[in-house]
PQR file of N, CA, C, O and H, with PARSE charges and radii, in Angstrom:
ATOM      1  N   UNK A   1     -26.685   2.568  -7.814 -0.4000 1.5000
ATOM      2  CA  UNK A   1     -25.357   3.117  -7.600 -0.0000 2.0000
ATOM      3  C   UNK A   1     -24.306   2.026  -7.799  0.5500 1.7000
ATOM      4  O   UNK A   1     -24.539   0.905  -7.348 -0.5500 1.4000
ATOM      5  N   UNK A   2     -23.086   2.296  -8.489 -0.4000 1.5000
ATOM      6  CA  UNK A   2     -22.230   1.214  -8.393 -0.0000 2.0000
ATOM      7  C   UNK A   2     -21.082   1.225  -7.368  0.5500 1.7000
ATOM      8  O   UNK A   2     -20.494   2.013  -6.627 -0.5500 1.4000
ATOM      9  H   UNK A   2     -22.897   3.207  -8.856  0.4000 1.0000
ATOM     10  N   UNK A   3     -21.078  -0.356  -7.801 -0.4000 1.5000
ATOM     11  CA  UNK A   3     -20.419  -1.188  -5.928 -0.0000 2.0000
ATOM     12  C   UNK A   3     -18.721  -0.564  -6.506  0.5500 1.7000
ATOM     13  O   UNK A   3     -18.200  -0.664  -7.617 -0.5500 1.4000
ATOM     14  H   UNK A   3     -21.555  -0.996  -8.403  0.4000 1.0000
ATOM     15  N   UNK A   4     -18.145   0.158  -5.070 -0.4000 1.5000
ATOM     16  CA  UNK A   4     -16.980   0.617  -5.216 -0.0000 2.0000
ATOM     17  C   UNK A   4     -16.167  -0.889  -4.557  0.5500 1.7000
ATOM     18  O   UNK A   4     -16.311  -1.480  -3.487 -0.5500 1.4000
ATOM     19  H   UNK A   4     -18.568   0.239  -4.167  0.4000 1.0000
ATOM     20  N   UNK A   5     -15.342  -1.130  -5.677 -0.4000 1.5000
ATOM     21  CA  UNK A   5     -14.348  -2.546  -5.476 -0.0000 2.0000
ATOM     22  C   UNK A   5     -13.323  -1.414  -5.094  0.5500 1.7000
ATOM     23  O   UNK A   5     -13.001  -0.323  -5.566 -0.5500 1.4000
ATOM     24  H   UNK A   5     -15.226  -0.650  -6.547  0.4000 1.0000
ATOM     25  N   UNK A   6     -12.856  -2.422  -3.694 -0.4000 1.5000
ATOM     26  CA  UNK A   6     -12.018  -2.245  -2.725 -0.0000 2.0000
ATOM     27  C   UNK A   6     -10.388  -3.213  -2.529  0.5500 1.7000
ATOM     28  O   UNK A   6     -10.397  -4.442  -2.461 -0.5500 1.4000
ATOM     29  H   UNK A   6     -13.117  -3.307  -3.311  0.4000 1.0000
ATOM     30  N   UNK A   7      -9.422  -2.596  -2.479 -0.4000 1.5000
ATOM     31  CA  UNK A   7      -8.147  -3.868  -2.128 -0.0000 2.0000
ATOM     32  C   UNK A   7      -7.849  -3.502  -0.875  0.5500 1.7000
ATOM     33  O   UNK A   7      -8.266  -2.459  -0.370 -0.5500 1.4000
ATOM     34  H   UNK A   7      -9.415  -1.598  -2.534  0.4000 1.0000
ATOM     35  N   UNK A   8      -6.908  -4.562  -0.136 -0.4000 1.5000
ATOM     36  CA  UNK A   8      -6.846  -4.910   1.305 -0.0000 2.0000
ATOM     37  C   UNK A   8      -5.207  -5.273   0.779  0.5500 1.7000
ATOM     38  O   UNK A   8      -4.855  -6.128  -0.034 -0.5500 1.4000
ATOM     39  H   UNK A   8      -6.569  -5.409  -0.546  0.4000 1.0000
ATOM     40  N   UNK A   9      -4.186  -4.087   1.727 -0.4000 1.5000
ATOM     41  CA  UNK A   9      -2.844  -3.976   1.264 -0.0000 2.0000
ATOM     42  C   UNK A   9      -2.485  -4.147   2.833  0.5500 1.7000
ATOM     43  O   UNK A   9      -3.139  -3.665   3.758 -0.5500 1.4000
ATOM     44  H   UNK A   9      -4.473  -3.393   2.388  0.4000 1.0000
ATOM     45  N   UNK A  10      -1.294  -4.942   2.946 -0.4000 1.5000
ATOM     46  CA  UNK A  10      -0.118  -5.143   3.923 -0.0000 2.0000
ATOM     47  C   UNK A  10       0.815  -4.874   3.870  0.5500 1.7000
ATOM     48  O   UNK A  10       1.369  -5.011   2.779 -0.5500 1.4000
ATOM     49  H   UNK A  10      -0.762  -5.333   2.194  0.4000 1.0000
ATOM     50  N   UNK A  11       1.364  -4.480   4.686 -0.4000 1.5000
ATOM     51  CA  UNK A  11       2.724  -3.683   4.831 -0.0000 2.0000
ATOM     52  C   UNK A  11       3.723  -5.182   5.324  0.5500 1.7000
ATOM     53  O   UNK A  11       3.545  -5.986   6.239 -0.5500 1.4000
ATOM     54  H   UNK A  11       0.915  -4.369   5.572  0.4000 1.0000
ATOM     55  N   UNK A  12       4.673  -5.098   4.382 -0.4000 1.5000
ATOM     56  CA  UNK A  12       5.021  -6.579   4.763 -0.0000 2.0000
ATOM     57  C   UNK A  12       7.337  -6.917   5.128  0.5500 1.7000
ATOM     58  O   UNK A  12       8.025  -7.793   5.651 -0.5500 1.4000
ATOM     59  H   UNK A  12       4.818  -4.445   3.639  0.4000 1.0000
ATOM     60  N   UNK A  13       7.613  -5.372   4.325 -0.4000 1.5000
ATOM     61  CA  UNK A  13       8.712  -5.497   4.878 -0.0000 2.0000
ATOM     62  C   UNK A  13       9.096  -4.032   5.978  0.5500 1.7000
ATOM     63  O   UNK A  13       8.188  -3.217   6.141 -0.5500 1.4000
ATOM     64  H   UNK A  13       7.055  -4.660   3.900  0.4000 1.0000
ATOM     65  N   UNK A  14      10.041  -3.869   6.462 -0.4000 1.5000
ATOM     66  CA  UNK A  14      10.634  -2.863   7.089 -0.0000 2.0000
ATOM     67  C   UNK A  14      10.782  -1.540   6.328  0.5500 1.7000
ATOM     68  O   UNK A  14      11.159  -1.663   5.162 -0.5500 1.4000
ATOM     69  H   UNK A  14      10.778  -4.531   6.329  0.4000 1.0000
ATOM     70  N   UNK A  15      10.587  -0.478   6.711 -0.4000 1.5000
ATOM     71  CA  UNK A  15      10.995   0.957   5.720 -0.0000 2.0000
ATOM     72  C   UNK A  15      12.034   0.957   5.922  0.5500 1.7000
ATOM     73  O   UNK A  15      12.729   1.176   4.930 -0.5500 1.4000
ATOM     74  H   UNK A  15      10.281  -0.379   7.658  0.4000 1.0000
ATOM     75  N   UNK A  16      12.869   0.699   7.408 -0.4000 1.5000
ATOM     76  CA  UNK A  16      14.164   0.865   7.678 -0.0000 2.0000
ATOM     77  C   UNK A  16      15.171   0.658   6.500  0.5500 1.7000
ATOM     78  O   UNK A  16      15.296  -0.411   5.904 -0.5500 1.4000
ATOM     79  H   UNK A  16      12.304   0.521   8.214  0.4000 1.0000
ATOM     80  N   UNK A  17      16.146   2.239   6.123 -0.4000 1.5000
ATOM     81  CA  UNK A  17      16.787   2.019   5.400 -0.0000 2.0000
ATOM     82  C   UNK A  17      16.623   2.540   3.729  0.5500 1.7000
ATOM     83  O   UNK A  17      17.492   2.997   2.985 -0.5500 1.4000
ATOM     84  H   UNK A  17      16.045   3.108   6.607  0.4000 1.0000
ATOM     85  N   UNK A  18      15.056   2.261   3.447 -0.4000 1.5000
ATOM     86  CA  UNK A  18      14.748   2.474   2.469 -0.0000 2.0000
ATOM     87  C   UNK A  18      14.486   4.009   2.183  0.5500 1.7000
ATOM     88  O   UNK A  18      14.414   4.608   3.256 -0.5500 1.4000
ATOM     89  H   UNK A  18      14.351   1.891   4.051  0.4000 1.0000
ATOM     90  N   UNK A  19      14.315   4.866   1.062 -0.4000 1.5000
ATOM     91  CA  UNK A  19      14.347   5.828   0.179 -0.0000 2.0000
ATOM     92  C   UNK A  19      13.245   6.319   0.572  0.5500 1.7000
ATOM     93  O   UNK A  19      12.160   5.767   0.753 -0.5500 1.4000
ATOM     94  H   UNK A  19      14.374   4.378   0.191  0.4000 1.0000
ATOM     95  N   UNK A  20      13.697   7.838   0.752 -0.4000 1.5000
ATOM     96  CA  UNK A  20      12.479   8.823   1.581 -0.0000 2.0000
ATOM     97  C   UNK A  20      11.154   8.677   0.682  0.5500 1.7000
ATOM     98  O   UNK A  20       9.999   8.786   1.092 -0.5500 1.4000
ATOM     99  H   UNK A  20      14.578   8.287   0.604  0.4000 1.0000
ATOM    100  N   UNK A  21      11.486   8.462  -0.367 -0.4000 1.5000
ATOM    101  CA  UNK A  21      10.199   8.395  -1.523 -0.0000 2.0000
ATOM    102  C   UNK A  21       9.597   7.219  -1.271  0.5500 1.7000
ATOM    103  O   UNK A  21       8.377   7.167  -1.430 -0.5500 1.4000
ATOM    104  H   UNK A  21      12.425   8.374  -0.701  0.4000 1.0000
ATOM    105  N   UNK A  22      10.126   6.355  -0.948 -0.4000 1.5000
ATOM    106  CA  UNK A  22       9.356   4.820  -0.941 -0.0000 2.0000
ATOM    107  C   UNK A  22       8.555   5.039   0.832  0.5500 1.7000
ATOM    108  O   UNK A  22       7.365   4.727   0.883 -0.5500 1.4000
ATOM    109  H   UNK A  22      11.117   6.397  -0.819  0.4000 1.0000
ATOM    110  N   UNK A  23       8.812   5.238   1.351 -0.4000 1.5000
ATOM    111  CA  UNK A  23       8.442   6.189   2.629 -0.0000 2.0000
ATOM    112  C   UNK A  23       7.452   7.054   2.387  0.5500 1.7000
ATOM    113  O   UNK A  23       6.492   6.991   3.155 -0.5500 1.4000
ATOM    114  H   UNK A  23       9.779   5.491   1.309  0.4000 1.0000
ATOM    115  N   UNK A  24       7.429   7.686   1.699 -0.4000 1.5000
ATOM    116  CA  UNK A  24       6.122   9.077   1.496 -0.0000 2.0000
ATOM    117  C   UNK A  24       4.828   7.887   0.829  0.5500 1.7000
ATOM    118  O   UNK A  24       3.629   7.969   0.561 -0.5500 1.4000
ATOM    119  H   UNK A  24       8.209   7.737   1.075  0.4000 1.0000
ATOM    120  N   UNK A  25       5.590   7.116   0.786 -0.4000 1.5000
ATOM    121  CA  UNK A  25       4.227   6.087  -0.651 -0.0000 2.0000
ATOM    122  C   UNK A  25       3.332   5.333   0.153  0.5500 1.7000
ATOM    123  O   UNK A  25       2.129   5.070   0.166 -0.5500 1.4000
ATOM    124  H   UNK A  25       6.564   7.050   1.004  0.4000 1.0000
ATOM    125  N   UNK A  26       5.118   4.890   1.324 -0.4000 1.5000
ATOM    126  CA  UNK A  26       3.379   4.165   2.296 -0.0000 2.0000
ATOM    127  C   UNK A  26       2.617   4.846   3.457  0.5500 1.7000
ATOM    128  O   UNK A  26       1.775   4.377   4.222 -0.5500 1.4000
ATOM    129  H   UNK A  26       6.094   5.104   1.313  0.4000 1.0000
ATOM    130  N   UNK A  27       3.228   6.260   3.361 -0.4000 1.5000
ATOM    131  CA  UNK A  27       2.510   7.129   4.476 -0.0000 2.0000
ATOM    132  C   UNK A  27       0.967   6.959   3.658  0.5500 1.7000
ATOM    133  O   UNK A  27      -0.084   6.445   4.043 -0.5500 1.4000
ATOM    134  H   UNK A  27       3.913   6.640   2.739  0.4000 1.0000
ATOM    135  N   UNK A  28       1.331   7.614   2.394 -0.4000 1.5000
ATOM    136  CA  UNK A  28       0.810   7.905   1.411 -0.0000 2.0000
ATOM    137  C   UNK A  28      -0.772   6.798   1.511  0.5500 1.7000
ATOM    138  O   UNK A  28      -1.910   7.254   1.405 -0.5500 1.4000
ATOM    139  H   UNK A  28       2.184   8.032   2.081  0.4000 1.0000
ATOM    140  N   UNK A  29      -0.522   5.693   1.678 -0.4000 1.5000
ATOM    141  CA  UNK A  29      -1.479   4.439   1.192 -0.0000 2.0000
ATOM    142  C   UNK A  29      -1.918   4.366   2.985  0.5500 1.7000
ATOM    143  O   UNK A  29      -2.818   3.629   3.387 -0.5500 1.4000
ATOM    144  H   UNK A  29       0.403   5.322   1.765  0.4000 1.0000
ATOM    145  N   UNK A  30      -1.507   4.818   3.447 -0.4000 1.5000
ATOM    146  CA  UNK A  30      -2.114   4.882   5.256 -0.0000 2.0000
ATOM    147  C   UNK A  30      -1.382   3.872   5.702  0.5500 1.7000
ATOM    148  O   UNK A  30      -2.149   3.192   6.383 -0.5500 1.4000
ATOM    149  H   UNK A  30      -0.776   5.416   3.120  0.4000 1.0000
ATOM    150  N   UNK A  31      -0.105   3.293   5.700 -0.4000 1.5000
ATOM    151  CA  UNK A  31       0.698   2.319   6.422 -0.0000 2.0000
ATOM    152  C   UNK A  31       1.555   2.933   7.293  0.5500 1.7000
ATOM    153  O   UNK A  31       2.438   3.769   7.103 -0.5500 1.4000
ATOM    154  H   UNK A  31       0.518   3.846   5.147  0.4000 1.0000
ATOM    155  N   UNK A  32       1.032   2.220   8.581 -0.4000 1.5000
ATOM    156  CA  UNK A  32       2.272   2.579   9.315 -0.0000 2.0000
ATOM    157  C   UNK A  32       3.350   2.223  10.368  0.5500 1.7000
ATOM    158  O   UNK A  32       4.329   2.769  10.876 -0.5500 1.4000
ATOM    159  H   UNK A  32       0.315   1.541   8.735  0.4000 1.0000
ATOM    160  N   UNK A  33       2.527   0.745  10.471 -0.4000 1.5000
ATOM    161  CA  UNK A  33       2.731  -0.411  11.047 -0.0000 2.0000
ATOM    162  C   UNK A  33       3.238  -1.806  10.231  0.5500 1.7000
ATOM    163  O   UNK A  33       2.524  -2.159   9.293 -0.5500 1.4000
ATOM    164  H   UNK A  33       1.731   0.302  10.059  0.4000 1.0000
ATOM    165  N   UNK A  34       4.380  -2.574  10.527 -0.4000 1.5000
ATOM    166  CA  UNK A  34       4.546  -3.892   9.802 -0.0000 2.0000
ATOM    167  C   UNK A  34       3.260  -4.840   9.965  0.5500 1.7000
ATOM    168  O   UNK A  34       2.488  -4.801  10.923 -0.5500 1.4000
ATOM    169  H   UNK A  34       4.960  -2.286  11.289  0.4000 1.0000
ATOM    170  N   UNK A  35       3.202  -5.380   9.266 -0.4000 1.5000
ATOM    171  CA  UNK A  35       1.699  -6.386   9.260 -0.0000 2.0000
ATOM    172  C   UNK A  35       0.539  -5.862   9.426  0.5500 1.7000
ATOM    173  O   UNK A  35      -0.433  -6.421   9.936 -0.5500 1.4000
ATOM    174  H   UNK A  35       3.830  -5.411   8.488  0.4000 1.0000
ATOM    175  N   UNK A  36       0.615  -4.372   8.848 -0.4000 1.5000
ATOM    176  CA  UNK A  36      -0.771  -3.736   9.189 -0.0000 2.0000
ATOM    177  C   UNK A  36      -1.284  -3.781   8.144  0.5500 1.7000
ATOM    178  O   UNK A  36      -0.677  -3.499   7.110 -0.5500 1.4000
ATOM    179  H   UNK A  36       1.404  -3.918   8.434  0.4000 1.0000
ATOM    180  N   UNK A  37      -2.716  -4.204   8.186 -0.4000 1.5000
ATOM    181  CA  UNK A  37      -3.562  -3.989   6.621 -0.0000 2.0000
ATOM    182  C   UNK A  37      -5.072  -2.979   6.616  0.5500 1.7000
ATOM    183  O   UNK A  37      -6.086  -2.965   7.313 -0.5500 1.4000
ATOM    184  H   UNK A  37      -3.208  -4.432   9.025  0.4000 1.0000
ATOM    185  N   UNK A  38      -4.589  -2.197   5.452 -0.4000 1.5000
ATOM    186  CA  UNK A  38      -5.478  -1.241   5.160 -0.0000 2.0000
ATOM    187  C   UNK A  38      -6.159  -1.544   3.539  0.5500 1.7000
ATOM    188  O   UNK A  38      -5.740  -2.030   2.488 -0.5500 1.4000
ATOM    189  H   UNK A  38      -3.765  -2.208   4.886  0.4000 1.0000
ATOM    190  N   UNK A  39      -7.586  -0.881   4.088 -0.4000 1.5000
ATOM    191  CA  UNK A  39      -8.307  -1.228   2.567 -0.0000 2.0000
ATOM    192  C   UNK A  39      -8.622  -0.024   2.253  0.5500 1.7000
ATOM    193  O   UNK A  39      -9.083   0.846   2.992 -0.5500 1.4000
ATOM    194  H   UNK A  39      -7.927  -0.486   4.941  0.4000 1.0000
ATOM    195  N   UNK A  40      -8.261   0.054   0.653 -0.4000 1.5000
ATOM    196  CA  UNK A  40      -8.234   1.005  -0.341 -0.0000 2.0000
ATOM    197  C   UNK A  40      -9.280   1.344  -0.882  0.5500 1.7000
ATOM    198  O   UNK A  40     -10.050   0.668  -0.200 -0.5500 1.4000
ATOM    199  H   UNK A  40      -7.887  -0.653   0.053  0.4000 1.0000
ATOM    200  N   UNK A  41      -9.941   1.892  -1.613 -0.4000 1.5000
ATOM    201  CA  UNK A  41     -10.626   1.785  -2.992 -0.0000 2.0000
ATOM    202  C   UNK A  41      -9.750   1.563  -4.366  0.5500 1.7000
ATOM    203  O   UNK A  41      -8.871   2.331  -4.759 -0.5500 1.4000
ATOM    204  H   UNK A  41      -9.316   2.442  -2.167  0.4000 1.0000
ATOM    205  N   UNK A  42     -10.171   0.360  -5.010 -0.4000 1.5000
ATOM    206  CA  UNK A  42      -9.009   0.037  -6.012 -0.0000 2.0000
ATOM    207  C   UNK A  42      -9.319   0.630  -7.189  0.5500 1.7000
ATOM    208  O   UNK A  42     -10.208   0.304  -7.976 -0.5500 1.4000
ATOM    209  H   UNK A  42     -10.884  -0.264  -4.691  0.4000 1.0000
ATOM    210  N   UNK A  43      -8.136   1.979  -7.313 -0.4000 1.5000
ATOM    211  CA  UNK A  43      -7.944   2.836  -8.243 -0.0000 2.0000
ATOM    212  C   UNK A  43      -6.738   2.658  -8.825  0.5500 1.7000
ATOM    213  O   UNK A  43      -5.773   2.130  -8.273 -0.5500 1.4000
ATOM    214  H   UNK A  43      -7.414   2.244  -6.674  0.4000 1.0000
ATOM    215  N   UNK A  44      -6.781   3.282 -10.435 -0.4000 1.5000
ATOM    216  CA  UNK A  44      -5.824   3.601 -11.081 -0.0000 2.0000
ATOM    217  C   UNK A  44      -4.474   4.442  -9.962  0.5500 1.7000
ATOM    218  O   UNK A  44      -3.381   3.881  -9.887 -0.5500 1.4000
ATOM    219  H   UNK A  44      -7.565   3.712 -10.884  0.4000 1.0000
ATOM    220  N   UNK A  45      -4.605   5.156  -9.539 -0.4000 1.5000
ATOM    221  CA  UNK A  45      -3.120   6.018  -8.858 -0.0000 2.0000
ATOM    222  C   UNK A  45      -2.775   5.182  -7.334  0.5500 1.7000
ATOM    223  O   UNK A  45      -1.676   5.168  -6.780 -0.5500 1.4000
ATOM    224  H   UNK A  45      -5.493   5.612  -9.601  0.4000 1.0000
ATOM    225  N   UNK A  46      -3.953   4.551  -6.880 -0.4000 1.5000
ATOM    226  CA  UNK A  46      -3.440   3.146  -5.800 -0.0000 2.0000
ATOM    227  C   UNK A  46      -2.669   2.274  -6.098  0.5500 1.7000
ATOM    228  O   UNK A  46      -1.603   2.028  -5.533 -0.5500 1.4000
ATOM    229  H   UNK A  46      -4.846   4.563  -7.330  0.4000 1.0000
ATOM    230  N   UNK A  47      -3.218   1.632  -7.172 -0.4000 1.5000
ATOM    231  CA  UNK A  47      -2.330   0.479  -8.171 -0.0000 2.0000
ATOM    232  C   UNK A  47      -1.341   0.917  -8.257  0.5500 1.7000
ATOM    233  O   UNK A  47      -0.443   0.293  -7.693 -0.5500 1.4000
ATOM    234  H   UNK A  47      -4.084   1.832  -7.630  0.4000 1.0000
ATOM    235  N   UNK A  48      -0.938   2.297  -9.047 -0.4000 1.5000
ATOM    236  CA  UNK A  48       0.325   2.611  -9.393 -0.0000 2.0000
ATOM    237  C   UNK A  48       1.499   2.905  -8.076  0.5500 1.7000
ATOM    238  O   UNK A  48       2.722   2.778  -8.135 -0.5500 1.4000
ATOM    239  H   UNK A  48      -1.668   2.804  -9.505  0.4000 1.0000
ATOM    240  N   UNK A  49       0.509   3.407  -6.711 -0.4000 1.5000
ATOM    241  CA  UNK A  49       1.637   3.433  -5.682 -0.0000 2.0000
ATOM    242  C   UNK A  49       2.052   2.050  -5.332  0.5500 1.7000
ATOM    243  O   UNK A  49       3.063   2.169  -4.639 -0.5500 1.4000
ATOM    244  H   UNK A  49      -0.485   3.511  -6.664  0.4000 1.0000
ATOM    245  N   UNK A  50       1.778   0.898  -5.467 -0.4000 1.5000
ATOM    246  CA  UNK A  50       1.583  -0.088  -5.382 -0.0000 2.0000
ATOM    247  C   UNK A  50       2.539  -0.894  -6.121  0.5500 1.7000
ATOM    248  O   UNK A  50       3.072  -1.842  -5.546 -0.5500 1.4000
ATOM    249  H   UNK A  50       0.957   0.801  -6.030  0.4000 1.0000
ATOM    250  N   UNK A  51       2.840  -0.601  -7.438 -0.4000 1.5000
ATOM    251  CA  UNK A  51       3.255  -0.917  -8.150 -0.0000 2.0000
ATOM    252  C   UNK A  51       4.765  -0.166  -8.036  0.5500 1.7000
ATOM    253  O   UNK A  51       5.668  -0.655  -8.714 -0.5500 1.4000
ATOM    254  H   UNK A  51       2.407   0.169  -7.905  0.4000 1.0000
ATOM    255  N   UNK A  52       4.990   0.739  -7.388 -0.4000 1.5000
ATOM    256  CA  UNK A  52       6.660   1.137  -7.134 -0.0000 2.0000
ATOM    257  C   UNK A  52       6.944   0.633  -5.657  0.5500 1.7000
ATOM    258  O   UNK A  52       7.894   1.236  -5.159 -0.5500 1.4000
ATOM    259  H   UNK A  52       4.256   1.136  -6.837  0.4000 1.0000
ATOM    260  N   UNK A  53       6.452  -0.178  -4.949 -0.4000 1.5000
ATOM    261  CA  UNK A  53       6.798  -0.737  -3.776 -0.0000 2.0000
ATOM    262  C   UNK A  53       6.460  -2.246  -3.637  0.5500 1.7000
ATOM    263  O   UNK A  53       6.104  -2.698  -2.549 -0.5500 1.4000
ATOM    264  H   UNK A  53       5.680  -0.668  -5.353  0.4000 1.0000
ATOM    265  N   UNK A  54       6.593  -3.158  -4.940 -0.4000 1.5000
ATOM    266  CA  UNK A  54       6.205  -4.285  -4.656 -0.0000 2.0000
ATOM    267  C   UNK A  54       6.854  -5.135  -3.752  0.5500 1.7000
ATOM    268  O   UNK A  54       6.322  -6.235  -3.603 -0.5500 1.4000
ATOM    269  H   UNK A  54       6.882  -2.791  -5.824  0.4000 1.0000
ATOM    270  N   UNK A  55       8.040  -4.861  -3.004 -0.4000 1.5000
ATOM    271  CA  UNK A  55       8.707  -5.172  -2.421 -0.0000 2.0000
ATOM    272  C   UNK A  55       8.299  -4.692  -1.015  0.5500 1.7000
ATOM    273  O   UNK A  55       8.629  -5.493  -0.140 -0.5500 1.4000
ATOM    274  H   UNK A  55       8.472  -3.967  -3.125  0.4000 1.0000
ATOM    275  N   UNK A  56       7.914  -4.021  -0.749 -0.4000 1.5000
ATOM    276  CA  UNK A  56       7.420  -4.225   0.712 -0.0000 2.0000
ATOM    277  C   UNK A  56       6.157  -3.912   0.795  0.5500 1.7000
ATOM    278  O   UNK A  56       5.729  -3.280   1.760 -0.5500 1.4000
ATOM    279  H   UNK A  56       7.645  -3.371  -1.460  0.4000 1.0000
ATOM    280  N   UNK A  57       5.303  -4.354  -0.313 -0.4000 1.5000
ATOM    281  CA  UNK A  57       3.562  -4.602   0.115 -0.0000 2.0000
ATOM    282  C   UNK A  57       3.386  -5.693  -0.172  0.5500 1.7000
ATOM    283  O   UNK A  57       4.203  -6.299  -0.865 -0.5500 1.4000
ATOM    284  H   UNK A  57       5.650  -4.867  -1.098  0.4000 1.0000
ATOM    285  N   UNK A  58       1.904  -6.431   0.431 -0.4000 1.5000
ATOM    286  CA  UNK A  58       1.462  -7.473  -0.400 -0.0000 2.0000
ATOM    287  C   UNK A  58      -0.227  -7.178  -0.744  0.5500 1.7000
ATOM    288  O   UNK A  58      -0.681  -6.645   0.269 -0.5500 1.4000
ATOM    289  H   UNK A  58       1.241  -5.939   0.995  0.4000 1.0000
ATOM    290  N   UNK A  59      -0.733  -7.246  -1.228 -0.4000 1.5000
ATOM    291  CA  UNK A  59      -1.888  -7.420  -1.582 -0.0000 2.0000
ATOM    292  C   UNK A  59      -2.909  -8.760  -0.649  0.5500 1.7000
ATOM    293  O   UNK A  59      -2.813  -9.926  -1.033 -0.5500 1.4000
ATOM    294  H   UNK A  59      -0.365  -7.679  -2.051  0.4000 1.0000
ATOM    295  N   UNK A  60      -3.571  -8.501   0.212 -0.4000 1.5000
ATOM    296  CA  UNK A  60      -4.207 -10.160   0.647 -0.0000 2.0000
ATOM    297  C   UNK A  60      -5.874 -10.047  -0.002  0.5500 1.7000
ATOM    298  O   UNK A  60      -6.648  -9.169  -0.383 -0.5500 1.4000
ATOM    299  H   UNK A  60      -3.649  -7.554   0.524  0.4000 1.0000
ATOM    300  N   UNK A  61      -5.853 -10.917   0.091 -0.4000 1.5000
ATOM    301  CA  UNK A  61      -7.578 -11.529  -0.038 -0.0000 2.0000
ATOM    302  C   UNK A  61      -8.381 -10.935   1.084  0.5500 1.7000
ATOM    303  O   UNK A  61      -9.576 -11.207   1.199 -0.5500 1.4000
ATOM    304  H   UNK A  61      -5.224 -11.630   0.401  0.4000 1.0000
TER
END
């Protein structure tokens, strides 16, 4: 069976303020806490939520 590669995302700035859509993205990715980190399965439509909020995620090791 193949090994499902996984990413490990942080929530790293405030929603406060920000755009109901950028809001639905990190409900969306399971954030719901500042400095909270959740691991994904790293997919094509993860990446891409990912990729319209680079500003308040980070990606860690």
């Amino acid at each position: 069976m193949q090994e499902r590669r996984t990413i490990r995302i942080k929530l790293v700035r405030s929603l406060i303020g920000r755009p109901e859509k950028h809001r639905q993205i990190v409900r969306g990715l399971g954030l719901r806490r500042l400095n909270q980190v959740v691991e994904r399965v790293d997919t094509p439509a993860i990446r891409g939520m990912i990729r319209k909020i680079p500003h308040l995620v980070q990606i860690v090791e």
